[in-house]
C-alpha positions as CSV (number, residue, x, y, z in Angstrom):
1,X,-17.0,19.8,-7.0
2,X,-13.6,21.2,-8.0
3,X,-11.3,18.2,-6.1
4,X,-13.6,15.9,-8.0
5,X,-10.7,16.0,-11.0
6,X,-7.9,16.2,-8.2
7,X,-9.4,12.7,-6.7
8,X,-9.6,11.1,-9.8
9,X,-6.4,12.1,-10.7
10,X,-4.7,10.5,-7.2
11,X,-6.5,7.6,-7.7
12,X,-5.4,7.4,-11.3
13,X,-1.5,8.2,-11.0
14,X,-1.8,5.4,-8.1
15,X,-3.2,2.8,-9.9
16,X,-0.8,3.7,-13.1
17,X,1.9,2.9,-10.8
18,X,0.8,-0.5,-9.6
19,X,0.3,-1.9,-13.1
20,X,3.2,-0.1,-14.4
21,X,5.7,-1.4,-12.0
22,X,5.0,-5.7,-12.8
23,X,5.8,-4.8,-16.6
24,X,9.2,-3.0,-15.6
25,X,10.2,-5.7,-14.1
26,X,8.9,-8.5,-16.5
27,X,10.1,-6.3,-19.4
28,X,13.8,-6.0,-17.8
29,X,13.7,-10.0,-16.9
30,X,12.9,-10.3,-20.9
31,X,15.3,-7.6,-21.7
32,X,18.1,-9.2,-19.8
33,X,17.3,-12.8,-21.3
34,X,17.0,-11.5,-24.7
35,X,20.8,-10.0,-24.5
36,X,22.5,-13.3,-22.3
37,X,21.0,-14.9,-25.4
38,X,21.9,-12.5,-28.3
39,X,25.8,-12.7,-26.1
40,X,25.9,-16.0,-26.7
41,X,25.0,-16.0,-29.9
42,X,27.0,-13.6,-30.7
43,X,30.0,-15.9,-29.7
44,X,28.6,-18.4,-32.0
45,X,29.0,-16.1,-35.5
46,X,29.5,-12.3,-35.9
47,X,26.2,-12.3,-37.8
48,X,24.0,-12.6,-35.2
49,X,25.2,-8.9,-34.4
50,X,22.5,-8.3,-36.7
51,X,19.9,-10.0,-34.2
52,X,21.6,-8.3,-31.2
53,X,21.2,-4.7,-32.8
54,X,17.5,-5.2,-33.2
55,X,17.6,-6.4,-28.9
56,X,19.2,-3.6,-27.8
57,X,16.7,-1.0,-30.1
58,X,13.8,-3.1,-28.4
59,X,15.7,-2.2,-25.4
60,X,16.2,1.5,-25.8
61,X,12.3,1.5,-26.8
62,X,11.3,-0.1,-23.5
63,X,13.2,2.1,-21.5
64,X,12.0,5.3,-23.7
65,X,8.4,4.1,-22.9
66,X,8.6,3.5,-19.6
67,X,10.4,7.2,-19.0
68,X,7.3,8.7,-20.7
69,X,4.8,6.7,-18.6
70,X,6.6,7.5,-15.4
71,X,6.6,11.1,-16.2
72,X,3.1,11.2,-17.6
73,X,2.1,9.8,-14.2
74,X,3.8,12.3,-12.2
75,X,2.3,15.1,-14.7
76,X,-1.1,13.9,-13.6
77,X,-0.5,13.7,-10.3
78,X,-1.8,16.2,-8.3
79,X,0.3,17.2,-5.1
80,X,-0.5,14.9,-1.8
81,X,0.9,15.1,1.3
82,X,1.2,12.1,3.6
83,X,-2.7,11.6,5.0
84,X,-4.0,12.2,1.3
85,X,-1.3,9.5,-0.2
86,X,-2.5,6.7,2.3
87,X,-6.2,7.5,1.9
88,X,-5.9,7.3,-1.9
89,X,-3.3,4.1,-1.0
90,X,-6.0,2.2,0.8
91,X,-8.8,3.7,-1.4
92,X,-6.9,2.0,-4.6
93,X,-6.5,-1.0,-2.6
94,X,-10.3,-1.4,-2.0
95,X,-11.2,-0.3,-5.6
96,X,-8.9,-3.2,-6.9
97,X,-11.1,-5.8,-4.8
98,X,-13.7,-4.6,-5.7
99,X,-12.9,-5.2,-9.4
100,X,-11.4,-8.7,-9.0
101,X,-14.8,-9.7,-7.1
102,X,-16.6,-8.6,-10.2
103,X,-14.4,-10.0,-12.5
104,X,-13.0,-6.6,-14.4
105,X,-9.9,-7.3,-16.1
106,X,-6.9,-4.8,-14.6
107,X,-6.1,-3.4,-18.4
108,X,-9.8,-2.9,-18.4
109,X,-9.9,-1.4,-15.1
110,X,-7.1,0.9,-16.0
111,X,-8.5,2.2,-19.5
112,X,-11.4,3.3,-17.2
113,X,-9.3,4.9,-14.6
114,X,-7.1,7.0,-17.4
115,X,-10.8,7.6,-18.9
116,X,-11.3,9.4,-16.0
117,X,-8.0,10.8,-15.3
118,X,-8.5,12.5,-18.9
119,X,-11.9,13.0,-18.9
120,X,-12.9,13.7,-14.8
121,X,-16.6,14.1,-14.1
122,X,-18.7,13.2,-11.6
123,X,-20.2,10.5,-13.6
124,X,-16.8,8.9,-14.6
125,X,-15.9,5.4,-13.4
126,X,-14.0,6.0,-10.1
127,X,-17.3,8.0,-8.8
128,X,-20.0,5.7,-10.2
129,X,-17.9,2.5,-8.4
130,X,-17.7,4.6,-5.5
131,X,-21.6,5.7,-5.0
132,X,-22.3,1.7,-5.8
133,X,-20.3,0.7,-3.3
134,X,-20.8,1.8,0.6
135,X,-17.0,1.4,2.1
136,X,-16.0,3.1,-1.2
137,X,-18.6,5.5,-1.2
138,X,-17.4,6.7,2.3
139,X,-13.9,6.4,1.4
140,X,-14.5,8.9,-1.6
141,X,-16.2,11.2,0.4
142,X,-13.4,11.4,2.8
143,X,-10.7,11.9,0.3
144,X,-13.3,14.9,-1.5
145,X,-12.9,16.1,1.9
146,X,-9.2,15.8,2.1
147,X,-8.6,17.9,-1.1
């Protein structure tokens, strides 16, 4: 029962990662759109250095959060070597079909997984989905196995 936490955990970290990496970049496209325009307008009147100021704070804010969530995820993370990062890989991958089929909203999907990254229990989300599902089910038993 102890690599019950250590599973959830891998799972968790993994599945932080995938939606974390689709707001980096859509926060950086916004970032870098936000300061072209603030540039130009900038150009236009040496008052909208006001405006600027508060897009490059929103800027510094992004970045700061990101750093934390990147390093909260590795501090969760348990240590994996290669065969343990693709079985949780693919085990992520089949956990986020299984969610789309039934219709669970990713930010939903991921408050449950960082439920259980905080909270791990046998009973948590990740193992419920697991023991309802049969490839999952056997796919979480081999990753209790591999830790």
């Amino acid at each position: 029962m102890k690599s019950i936490p250590l599973v959830v955990r891998a799972v968790g970290a993994e599945f932080a990662r995938r939606l974390l990496l689709p707001l980096i970049i859509a926060g950086v496209i916004v970032a870098l759109i936000l300061h072209v325009l603030g540039g130009w307008l900038v150009t236009q009147n040496a008052w909208w250095w006001l405006l600027e100021s508060v897009f490059v704070l929103g800027t510094l804010l992004f970045v700061g959060l990101v750093v934390l969530a990147r390093l909260a995820i590795r501090l969760f993370a348990p240590q994996q070597n290669g065969a343990q990062r693709k079985a949780v890989r693919s085990y992520v991958d089949k956990l986020q079909r299984v969610s789309e089929v039934i219709g669970t909203p990713k930010f939903l999907l991921l408050f449950y997984v960082v439920r259980d990254v905080f909270r791990p229990s046998s009973d948590g989300f990740i193992a419920m989905t697991s023991n309802d599902s049969k490839t999952l089910h056997s796919d979480f038993l081999a990753l209790l196995r591999m830790f």
